[in-house]
N, C-alpha and C positions, 0 to 999 in steps of 0.2 A: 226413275231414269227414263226421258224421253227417247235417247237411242242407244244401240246396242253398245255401243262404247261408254264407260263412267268416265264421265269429264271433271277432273280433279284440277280446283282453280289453287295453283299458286298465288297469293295474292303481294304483290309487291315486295317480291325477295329480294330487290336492290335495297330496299330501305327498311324492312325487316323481316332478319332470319339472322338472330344473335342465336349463338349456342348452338349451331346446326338447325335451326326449328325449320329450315325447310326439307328436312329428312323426314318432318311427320307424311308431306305428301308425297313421298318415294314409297312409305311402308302402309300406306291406303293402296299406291296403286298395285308395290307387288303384293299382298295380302288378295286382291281383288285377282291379279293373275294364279294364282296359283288357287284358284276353284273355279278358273275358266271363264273368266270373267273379261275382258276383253276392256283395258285401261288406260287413260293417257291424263298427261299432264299437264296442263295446260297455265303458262306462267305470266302472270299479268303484272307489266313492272308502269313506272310511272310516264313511260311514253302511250300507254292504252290506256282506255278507257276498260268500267268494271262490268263485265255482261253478267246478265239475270239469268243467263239459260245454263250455266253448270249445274254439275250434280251434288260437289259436297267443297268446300272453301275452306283453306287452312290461314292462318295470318301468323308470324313470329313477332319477336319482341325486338327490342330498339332501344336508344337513348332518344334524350329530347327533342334536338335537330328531325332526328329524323322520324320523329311523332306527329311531331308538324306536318310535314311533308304528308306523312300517311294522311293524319285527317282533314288535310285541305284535298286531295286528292278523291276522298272516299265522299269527302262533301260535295263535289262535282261530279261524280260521277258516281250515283248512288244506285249501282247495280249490284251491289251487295245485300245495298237494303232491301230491293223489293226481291231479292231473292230468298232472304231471311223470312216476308212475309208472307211466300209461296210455301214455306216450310223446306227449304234446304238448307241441310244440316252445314253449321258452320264451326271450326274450333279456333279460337281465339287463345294467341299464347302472351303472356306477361305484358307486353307492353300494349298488346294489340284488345286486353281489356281493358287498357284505361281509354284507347282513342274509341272505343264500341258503347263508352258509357255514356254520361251527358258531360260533367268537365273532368278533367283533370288540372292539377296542379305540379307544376315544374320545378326543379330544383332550386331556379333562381326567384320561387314564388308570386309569378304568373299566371293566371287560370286560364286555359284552354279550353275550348268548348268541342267535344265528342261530338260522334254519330248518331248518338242516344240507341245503341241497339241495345242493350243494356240498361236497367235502372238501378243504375249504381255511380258515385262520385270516387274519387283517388285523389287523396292529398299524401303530403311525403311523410315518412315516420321518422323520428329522431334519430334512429340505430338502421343499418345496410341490411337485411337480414337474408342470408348468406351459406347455403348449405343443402344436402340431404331433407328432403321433404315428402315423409308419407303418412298418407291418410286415408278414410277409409269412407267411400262412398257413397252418397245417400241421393244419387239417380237412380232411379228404374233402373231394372234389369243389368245393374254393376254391382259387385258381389266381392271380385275382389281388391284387396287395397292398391292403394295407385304410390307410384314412387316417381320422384321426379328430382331437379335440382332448381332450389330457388335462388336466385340473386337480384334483390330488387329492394326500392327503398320505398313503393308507394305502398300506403293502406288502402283499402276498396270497403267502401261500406256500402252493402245491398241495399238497395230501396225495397219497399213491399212486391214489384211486379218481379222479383229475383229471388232466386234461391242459390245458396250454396250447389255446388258440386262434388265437398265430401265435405268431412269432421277429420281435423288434424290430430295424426299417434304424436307425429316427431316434426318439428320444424316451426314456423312462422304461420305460412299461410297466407291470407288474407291482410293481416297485420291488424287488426284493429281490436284484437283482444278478446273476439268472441270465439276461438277454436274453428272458424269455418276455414276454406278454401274455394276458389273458382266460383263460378257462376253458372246457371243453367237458367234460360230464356226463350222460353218456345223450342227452336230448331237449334239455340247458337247456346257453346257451350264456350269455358274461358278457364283458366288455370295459369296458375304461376309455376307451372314444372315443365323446365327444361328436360332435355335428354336423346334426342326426340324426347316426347310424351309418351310417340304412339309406341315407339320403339319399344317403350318398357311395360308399357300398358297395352300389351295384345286387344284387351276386351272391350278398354274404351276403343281402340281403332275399329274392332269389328261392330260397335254401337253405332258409329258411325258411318260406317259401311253400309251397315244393312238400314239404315234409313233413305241412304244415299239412291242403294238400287231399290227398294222400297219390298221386300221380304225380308224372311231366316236365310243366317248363315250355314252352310254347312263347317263344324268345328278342323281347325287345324292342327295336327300333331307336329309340333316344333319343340324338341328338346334342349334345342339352344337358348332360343329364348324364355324356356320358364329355368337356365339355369343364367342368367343374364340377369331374371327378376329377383331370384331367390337371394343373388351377389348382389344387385344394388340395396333390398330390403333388408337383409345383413347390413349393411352399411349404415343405411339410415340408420338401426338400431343403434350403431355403437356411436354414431356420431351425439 
């Protein structure tokens, strides 16, 4: 964190933030307020350009229209990228891994060419795969399981410079048949879980957190949200 305030980049919330996903950077910055942390939000839509000097970058997901949009956008004004290459931690949600990858594939079976942050390709799966999604983590330093809601029709199949983000108990995932989920890439991380994400996942937010301001967190006691977690992974279960 170059200055005293964490600059949390909204990244294009006109054209994506399906399912609330721009609630993940509400719950970085109050997370970040509430251990004195000094926060703001900073929301980049498609009349700006994308600066390289924030601290940590959230993206939501989308339909196709306006996938487009995002990666002709992200392809001109690629201050995401060389922020990625600085090592600022980014999270990418559903639809915003497939425009982070190298192509994606469209409903109407068009290939689209990503931002390549990501070595990973998205073509469509036969079946909408649609529901309660938890799994169980296999980043560094994430411990415990992640729950989210997926609805999405693409498969993502990781190239070698990609790893999963976890191993699926309950849901789709990834779609392509091998039990993964999400993406992890250097600094930039990807998931198909709605919900917020962070909302439900305290720990991947403070992962992210504490890379952002670049230490340890001091832990939060919030008994609301580990009964929030406990109800949504109950659910996953019985779905």
């Amino acid at each position: 964190m170059s200055e005293s305030t964490l600059r949390i980049g909204l990244v294009l919330p006109d054209v994506m933030g399906t399912y609330g996903d721009g609630g993940n950077a509400l719950v970085l910055r109050q997370r970040a307020l509430m251990r004195g942390i000094d926060a703001e939000i900073v929301q980049i839509t498609l009349d700006d350009e994308v600066p390289d000097s924030l601290d940590v970058y959230t993206l939501g997901g989308a339909e196709d229209y306006a996938q487009r949009l995002a990666t002709r956008h992200l392809t001109r004004y690629p201050g995401l990228q060389r922020a990625a290459a600085a090592g600022r931690p980014v999270l990418a949600i559903c639809a915003a891994i497939q425009v982070l990858g190298h192509w994606y594939e469209t409903s109407a079976g068009e290939r689209v060419d990503g931002i390549s942050l990501f070595d990973l390709t998205t073509a469509p799966q036969t079946d909408r795969s649609i529901g309660e999604l938890v799994t169980q983590p296999t980043l560094d330093g994430l411990t415990a399981p992640l729950s989210g809601f997926e609805n999405h029709r693409g498969g993502t199949t990781l190239g070698s410079d990609a790893r999963p983000l976890a191993r699926v108990r309950h849901g789709v995932g990834n779609g392509v048949g091998d039990g993964t989920e999400g993406v992890v890439q250097g600094s930039v991380l990807g998931t198909y879980m709605h919900g917020p994400a962070l909302a439900r996942n305290p720990e991947l937010a403070d992962h992210l957190l504490a890379r952002a301001v670049g230490s340890s967190l001091a832990p939060l006691d919030l008994p609301e949200v580990e009964r929030l977690r406990k109800e949504r992974l109950a659910a996953g279960r019985r779905g």
